[in-house]
C-alpha positions as CSV (number, residue, x, y, z in Angstrom):
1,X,13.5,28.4,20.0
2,X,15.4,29.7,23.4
3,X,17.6,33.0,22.9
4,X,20.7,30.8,23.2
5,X,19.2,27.8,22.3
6,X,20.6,26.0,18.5
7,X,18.8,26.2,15.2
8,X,18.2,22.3,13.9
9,X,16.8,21.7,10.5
10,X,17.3,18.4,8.4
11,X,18.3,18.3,5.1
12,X,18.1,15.9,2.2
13,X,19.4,15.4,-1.2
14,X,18.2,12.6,-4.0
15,X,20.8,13.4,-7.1
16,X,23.7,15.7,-7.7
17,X,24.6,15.8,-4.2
18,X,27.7,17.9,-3.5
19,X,30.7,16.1,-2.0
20,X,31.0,18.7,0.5
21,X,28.9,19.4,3.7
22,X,25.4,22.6,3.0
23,X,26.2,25.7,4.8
24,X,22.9,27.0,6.4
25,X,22.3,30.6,6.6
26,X,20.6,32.4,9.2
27,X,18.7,35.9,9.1
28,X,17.2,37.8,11.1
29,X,14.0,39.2,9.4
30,X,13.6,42.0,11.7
31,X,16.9,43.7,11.0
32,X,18.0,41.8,7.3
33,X,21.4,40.6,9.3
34,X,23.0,37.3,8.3
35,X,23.4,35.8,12.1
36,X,26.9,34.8,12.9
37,X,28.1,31.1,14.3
38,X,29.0,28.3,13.6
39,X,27.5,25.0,12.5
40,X,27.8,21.0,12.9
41,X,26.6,17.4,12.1
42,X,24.3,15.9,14.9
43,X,26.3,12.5,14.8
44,X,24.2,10.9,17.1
45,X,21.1,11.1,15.2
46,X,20.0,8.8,12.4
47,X,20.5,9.4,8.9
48,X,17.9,8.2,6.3
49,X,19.4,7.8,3.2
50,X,21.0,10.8,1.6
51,X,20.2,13.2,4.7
52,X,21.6,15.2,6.8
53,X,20.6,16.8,10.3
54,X,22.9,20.3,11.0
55,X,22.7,22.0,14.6
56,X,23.7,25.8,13.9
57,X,24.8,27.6,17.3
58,X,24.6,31.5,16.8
59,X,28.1,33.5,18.4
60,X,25.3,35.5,20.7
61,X,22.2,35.0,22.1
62,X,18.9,35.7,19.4
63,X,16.6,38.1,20.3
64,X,13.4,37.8,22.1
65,X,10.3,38.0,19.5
66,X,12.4,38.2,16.3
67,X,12.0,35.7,13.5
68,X,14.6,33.8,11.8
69,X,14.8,32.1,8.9
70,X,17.1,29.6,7.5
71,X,18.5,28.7,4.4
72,X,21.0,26.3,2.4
73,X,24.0,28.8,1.1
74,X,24.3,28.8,-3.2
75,X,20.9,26.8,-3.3
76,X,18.5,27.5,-6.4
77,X,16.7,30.4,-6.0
78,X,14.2,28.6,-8.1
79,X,13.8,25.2,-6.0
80,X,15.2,27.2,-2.6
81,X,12.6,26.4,0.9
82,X,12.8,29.1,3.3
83,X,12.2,27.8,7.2
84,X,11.5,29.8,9.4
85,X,11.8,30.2,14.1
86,X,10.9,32.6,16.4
87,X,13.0,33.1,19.4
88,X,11.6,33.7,22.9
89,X,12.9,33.8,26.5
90,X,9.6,32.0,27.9
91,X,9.3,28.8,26.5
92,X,9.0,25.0,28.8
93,X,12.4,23.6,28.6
94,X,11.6,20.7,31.1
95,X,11.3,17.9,28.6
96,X,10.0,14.6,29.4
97,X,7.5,16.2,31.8
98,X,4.9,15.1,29.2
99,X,4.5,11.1,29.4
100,X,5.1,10.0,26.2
101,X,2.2,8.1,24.2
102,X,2.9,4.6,23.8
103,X,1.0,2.3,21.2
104,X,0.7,-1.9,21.2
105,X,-0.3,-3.4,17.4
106,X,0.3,-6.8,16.2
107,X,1.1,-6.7,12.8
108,X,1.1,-9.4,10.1
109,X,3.9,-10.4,7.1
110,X,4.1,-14.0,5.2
111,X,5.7,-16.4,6.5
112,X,7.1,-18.6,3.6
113,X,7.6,-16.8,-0.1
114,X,4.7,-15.7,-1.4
115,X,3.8,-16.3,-4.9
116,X,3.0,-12.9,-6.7
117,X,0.4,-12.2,-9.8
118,X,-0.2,-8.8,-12.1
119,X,-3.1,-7.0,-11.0
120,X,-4.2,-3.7,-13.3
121,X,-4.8,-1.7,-10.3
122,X,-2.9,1.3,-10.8
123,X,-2.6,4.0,-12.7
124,X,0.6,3.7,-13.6
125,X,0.5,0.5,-14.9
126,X,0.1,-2.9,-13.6
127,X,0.3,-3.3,-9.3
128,X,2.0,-6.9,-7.6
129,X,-0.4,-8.6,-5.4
130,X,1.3,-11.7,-3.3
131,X,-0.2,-14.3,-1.6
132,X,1.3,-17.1,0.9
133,X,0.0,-20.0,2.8
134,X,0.7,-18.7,6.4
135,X,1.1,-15.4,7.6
136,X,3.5,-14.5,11.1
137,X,2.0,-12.2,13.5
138,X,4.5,-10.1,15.9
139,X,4.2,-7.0,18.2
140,X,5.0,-3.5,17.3
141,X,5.8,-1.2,20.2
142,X,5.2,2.6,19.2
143,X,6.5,5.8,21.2
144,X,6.2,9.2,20.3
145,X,6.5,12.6,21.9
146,X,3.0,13.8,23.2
147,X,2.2,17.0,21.3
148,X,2.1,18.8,24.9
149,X,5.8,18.6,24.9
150,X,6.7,20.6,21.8
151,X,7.5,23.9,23.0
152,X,11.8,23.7,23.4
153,X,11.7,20.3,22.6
154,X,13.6,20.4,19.7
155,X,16.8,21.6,21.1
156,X,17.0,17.7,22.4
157,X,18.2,14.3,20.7
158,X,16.0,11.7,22.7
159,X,17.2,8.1,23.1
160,X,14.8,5.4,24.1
161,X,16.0,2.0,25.3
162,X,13.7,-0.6,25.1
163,X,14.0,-3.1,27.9
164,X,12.5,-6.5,28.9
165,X,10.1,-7.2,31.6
166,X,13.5,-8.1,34.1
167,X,15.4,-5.0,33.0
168,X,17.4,-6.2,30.4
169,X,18.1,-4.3,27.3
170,X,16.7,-5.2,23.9
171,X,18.0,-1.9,22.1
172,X,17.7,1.6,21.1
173,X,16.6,4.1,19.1
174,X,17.4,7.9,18.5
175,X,15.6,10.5,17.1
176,X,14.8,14.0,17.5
177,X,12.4,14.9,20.7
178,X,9.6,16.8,19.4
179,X,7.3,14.1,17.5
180,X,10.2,11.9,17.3
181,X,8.9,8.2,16.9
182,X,10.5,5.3,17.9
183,X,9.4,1.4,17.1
184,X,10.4,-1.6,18.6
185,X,9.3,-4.8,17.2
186,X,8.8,-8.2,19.3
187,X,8.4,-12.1,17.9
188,X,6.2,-13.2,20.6
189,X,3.8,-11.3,23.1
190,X,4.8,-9.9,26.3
191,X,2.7,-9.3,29.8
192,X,4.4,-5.4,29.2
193,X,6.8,-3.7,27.1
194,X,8.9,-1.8,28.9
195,X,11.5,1.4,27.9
196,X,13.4,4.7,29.4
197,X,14.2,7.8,28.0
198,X,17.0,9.9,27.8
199,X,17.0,13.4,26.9
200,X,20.6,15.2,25.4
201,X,20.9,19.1,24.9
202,X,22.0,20.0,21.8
203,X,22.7,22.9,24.2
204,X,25.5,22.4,26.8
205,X,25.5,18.7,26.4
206,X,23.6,17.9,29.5
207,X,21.3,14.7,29.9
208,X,18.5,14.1,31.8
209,X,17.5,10.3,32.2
210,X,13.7,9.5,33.0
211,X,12.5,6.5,35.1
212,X,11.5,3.2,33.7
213,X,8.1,3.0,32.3
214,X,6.0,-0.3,31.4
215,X,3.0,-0.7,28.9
216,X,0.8,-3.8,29.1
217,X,0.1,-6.0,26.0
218,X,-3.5,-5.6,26.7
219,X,-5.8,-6.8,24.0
220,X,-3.7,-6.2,20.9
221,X,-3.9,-9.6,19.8
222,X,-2.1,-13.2,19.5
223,X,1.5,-13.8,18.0
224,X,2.4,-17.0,15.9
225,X,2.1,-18.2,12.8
226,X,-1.4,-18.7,11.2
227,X,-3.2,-20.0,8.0
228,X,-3.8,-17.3,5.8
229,X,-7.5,-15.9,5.0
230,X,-7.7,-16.6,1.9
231,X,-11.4,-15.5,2.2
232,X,-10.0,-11.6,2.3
233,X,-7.4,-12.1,0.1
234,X,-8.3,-14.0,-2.7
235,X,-10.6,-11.1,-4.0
236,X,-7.4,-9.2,-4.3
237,X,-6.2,-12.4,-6.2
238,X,-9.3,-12.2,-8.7
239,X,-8.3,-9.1,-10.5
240,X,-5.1,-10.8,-11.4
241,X,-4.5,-11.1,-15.2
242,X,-3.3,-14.7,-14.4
243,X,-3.1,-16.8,-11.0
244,X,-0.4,-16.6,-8.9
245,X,1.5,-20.2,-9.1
246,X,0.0,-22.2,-6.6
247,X,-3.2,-20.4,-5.5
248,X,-5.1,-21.6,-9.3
249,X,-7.9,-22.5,-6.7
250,X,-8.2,-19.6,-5.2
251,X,-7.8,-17.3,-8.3
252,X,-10.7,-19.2,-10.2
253,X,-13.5,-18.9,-7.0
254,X,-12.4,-15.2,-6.9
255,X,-13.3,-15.3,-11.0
256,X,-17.1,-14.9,-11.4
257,X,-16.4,-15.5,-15.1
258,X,-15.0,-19.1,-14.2
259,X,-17.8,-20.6,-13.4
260,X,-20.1,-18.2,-16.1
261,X,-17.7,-20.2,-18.3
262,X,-15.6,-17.4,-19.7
263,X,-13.4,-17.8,-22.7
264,X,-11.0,-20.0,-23.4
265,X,-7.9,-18.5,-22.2
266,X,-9.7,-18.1,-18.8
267,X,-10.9,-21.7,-18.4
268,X,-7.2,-22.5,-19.4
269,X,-5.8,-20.5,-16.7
270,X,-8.4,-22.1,-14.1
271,X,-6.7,-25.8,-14.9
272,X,-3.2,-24.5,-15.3
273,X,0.0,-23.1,-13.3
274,X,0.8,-19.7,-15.8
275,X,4.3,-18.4,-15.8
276,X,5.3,-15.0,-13.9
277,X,6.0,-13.1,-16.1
278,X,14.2,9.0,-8.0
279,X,15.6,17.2,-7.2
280,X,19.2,17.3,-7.4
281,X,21.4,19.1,-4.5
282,X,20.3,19.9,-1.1
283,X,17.3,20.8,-0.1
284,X,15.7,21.8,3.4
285,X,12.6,19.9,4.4
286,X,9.7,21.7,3.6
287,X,8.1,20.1,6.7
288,X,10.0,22.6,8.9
289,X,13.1,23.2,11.4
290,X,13.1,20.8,14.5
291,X,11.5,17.7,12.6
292,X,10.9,14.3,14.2
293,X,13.2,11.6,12.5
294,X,12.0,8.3,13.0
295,X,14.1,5.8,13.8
296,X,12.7,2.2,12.9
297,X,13.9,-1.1,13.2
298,X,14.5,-3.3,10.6
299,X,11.8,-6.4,9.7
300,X,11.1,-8.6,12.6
301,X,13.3,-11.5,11.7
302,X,16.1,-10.8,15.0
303,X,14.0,-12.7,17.7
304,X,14.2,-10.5,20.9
């Protein structure tokens, strides 16, 4: 991190959390000194659940080549994650001068309910496996931070709008600059995806806005709504105790047994529709100081 740049690290908590806000502490491993300044909540970017995101500012400027680490005040020494940052003077402040890298899927989801069956797949116990008649396919549009950008990167919340092909906006999405990922999701295929970026200092404040930037739909794949393959899924189907209500066709040619004959439950549930039968307190990431959140959109069903 900068000499007066901010120490960010994200917190989260699953049970017991305390009422009040985690206290980070600071040290400076070189000299054993708790660092002095104050801390607060980064509003503006996304909580997940029972997390938090803090922004400590030291009162004076760190010093060049000395490591810091960072704590949670009155956390278990027993469960306690140290993080630690180095501070230096030369490190590349000018974000956004790395093009971020941009990704164009189509992804799939059923379209009407599906119909669900027991399969003993797991470990723990039995595993769901669904099945509908028609699947939807939509457009994901991915962003993230190129890795080239790292270096200072996280001492900035980046918010990317995502815009239609005639400049209109369609939303946006915070997160945390350095490996922060950002997904937009469309109903129906575009000629381009378009989106612009704007970069806060958890500094001074100060935001720099990049130019538009447009990414073609290229050969990711058709949008719509489409009859399921029931050759790839019904296999899945097979190892289903009984068969999904609905899909007794499909269940029985995924059964070797049958058409071997099987016993007579089997046969019976070839001809027949069967019934259906979360550490406590706060904890820093182990992942480390300056982590990506990612903010994702909710399922597809808000047509853009």
């Amino acid at each position: 991190m900068p000499l007066d740049g901010v120490v960010v690290a994200r917190l989260r908590c699953e049970v017991d959390c305390p009422v009040d806000t985690p206290v980070l502490v600071v040290n400076d491993k070189e000299t054993g000194e708790v660092v002095a300044g104050t801390q607060e909540l980064a509003a503006d970017l996304p909580a997940a659940g029972l997390e938090l995101v803090l922004v400590f500012r030291p009162a004076a400027p760190l010093a060049e080549g000395h490591t810091y680490s960072v704590t949670v005040e009155g956390e278990d020494p027993s469960r306690r994650a140290e993080l630690e940052t180095r501070a230096s003077a030369d490190l590349d402040l000018e974000v956004g001068a790395h093009p971020m890298a941009a990704s164009v899927r189509v992804e799939e989801s059923w379209y009407d309910t599906p119909s669900c069956c027991n399969a003993p797949l797991g470990t723990c116990g039995p595993e769901p496996v669904c099945v509908a008649k028609e699947v939807e396919r939509y457009v994901v549009f991915d962003l993230h931070t190129s890795e080239a950008a790292r270096d200072g990167a996280g001492q900035y919340v980046q918010t990317v709008t995502f815009l239609s092909p005639d400049g209109a906006e369609l939303g946006k999405r915070t997160a945390w600059s350095w490996g922060g990922s950002v997904e937009h999701m469309y109903q129906d295929a575009a000629p381009e995806y378009c989106y612009q970026v704007a970069y806060r200092s958890l500094i001074d404040g100060a935001t720099i806005e990049k130019e538009r930037v447009c990414v073609p739909h290229g050969d990711a794949g058709a949008t719509g709504v489409f009859p399921t393959d029931m050759a790839i899924v019904g296999p899945a189907i097979g190892k289903c105790d009984l068969p999904p209500e609905g899909f007794e066709d499909v269940w029985c040619a995924a059964r070797e047994d049958c058409e071997a004959g099987g016993d007579s439950d089997e046969r019976e549930g070839c001809s027949v529709s069967a019934g259906r039968g979360a550490s406590p307190g706060w904890a820093l990431s182990a992942i480390g100081l300056a982590l990506a959140l990612a903010g994702r959109v909710g399922r597809r069903r808000d047509r853009r």
